[in-house]
N, C-alpha and C positions, 0 to 999 in steps of 0.2 A: 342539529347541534351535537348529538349523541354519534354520530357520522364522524365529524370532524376533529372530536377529544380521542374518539378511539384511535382515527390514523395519527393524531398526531402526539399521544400521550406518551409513545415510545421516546421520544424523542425529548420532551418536556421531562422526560426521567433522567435521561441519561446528564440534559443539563443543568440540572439540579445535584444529580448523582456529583458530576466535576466540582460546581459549588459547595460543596459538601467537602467532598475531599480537601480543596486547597482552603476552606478554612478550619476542618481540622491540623490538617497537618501546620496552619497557619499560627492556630493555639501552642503546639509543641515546639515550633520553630519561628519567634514572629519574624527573622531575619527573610522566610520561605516566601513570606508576603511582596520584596522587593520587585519593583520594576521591573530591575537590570534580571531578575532570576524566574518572569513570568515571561521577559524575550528570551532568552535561554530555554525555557519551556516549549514556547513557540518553535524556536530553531529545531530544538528534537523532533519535535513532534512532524517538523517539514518532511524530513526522511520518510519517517513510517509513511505517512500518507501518502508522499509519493511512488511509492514503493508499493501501499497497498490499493490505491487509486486504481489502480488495473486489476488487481487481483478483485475490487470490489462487483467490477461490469462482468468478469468470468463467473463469479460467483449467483449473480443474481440473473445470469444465463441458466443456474442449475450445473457448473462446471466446477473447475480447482485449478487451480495452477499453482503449484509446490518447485514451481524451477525458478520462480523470481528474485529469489536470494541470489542463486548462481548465475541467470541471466545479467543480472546486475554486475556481479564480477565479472564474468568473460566480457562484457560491450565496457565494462570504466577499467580494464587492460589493452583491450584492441587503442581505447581514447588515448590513455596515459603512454601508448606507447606510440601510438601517430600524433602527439603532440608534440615530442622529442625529435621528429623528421618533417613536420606536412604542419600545411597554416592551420592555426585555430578549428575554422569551420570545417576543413578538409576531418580533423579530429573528431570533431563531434557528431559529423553528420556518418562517419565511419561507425563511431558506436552505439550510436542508433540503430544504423541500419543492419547491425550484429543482433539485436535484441528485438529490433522487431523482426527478424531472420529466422528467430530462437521460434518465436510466436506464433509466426505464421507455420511453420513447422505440425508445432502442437497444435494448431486449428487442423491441419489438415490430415490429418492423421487421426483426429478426434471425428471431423466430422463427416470424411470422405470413407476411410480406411475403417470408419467405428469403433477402433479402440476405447479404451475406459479413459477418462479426462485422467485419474488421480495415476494410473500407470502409465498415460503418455509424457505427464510433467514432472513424474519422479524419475523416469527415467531420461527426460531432459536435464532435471534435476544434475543425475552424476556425469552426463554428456558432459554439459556448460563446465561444469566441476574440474573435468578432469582436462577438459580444452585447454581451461587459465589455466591449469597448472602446468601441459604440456609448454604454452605460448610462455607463460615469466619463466619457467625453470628453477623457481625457489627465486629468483631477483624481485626485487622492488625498485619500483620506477618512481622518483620522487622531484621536486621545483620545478613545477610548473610555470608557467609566462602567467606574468601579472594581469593581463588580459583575461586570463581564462580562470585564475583566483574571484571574477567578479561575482561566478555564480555563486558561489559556496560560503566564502567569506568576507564580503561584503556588505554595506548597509547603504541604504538608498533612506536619508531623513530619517536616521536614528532606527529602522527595521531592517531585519537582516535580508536580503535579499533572497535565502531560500524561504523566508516566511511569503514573500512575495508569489515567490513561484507558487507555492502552495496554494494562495489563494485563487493564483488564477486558473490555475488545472480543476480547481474546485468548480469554479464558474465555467469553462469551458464544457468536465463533465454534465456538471447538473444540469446545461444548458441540452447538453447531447441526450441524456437520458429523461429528461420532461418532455423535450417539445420537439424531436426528432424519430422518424420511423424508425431508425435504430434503435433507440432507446425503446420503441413501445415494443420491438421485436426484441429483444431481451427482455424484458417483463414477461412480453408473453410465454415464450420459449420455458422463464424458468417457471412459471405457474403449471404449465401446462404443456409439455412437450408435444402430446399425441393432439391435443386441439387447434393448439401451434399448426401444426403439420395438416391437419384438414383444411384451418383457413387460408392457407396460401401463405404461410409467413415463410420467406427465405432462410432456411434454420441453416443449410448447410454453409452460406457467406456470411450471417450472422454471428456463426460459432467463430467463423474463422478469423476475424472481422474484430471478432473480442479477443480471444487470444493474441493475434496481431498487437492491437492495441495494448494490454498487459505486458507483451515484449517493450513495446516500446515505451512504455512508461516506466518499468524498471529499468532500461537502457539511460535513463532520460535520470532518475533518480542516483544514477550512477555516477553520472558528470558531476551532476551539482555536490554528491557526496565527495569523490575524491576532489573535487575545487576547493571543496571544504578543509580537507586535512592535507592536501598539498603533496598526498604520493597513494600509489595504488600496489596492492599486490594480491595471487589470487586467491586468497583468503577471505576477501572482506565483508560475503557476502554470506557466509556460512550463520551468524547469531540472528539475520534478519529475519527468515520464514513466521517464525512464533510472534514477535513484537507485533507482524503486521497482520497474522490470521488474529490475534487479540485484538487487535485496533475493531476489525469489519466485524466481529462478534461482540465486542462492545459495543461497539455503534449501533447492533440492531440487526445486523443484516441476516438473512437466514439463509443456514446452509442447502437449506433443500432447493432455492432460488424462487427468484420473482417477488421478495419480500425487503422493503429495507431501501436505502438508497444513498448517494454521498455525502450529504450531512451529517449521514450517522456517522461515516467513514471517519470523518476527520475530527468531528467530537470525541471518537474511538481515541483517535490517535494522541487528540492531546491528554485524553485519560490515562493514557497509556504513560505518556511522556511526564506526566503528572507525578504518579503513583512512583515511577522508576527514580526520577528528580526529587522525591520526598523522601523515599527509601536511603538516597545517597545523604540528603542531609539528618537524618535520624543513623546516618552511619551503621546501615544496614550491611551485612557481610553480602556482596555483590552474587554468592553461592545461593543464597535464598532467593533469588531475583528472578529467576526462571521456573523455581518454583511457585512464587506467588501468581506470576503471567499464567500460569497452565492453570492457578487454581481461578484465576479471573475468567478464562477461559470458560471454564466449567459450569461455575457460578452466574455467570449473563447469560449461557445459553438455558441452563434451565431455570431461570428469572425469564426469559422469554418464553418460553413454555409456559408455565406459570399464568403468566401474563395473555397470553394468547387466549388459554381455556379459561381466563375469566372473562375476557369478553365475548367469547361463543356464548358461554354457559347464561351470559345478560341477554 
């Protein structure tokens, strides 16, 4: 029993931690309580997570990937502008295949070349960066085909259809990293690299494999974004890095890897989306906003510390 409170208290925290929140901020604003402003919650919250969704599998490899912001821009520019010339899918499956381009990139370089993960994805980081901005040239590409408005803005039975997405990249992950050798070869890889590598675990296609993957799920969170707001330019990606490294350090996940898993991720995320959604109705000056994110930051990782060496010390 004492097994199963410890793995799982993290988690029991965090969703008590969100209950906490939206009824405080509940008491200050009872308007904060509404339906219509807890699917609005939901909808933000879709972005981070899918955005951080990849970054969470790099991470609990023991990796980083800091290019995800701008991954996200360059693959939803390459989309927004082959949807102005080339059908639909021709668009989407293009900026996909830019982001998980990006990804596989930074796996291979990380795990073949041995570069450092945090210098291979910050310097994809200004690559991606400076790509969109060579490709728009300061232009924004904007009205999209209604077709393609379905990801983003959209509602399927009164929920928004990125809420959808989200769930299901939830379930496809959590499905991938419980009950598939990939999944145990990240766990193990981030607990334990040099054990990893004695037992025979594939680290160098594992790494790559994740990375990959984090491309393509920021490429992925790109569409559905600009679907959303109905034009793209190469900017869009630049405020995202922080929102979604808070989300996977809310959530539990540890930076060092192999600790943590997508659960947390997206309870992160709606925390996140929570905290930021309250901040606006309490008519918080939006200048505080990145500061409180970094001080959340700080704050969950050493409550996980915390947290950790008391259950050693039991």
């Amino acid at each position: 029993m004492s097994t199963w409170i410890k793995q799982h208290m993290p988690l029991f925290v965090r969703i008590s931690t969100l209950v906490l929140i939206a009824v405080f901020l509940g008491v200050l604003r009872p308007e904060f309580l509404s339906v219509n402003n807890f699917i609005n919650i939901l909808r933000q919250s879709s972005l981070i997570f899918l955005l951080a969704s990849g970054l969470t599998v790099v991470v609990l490899s023991e990796g980083i990937d800091l290019s995800i912001g701008q991954v996200l821009a360059f693959s939803a520019c390459i989309t927004g502008w082959l949807l102005k010339t080339q059908p639909m899918f021709v668009a989407i499956m293009g900026g996909l295949a830019v982001g998980s381009m990006c990804g596989l990139i930074n796996g291979v370089l990380i795990a073949f070349i041995g570069l450092p993960a945090f210098v291979v994805t910050y310097g994809m980081m200004w690559m991606a960066q400076g790509a969109a901005a060579m490709f728009m040239k300061a232009e924004i590409i904007w009205g999209f085909p209604k077709a393609f408005r379905f990801f983003g803005a959209r509602n399927v039975s009164g929920i928004p259809v990125p809420v959808i997405l989200m769930f299901i990249i939830f379930v496809i992950l959590y499905v991938i990293l419980k009950y598939t050798n990939f999944g145990r070869y990240i766990y193990n890889i981030g607990a334990s690299y040099e054990a990893s590598r004695f037992s025979g675990v594939p680290i160098r296609k594992t790494q790559i494999l994740a990375y990959t993957l984090s491309g393509f799920l920021a490429a992925f969170a790109g569409v559905v974004y600009i679907s959303r707001i109905n034009a793209v330019e190469a900017g869009i990606g630049e405020p995202l890095l922080l929102p979604c490294l808070a989300a996977i350090t809310i959530g539990g996940i540890s930076l060092y890897g192999g600790e943590g898993g997508i659960g947390g991720t997206i309870i992160g995320a709606v925390i996140m989306s929570l905290i930021i959604n309250g901040m606006n109705f309490l008519a918080i000056d939006t200048y505080w906003h990145q500061f409180v994110i970094g001080a959340i930051v700080i704050l969950s990782v050493w409550m996980d510390q915390l947290q950790s060496k008391k259950f050693q010390a039991a």
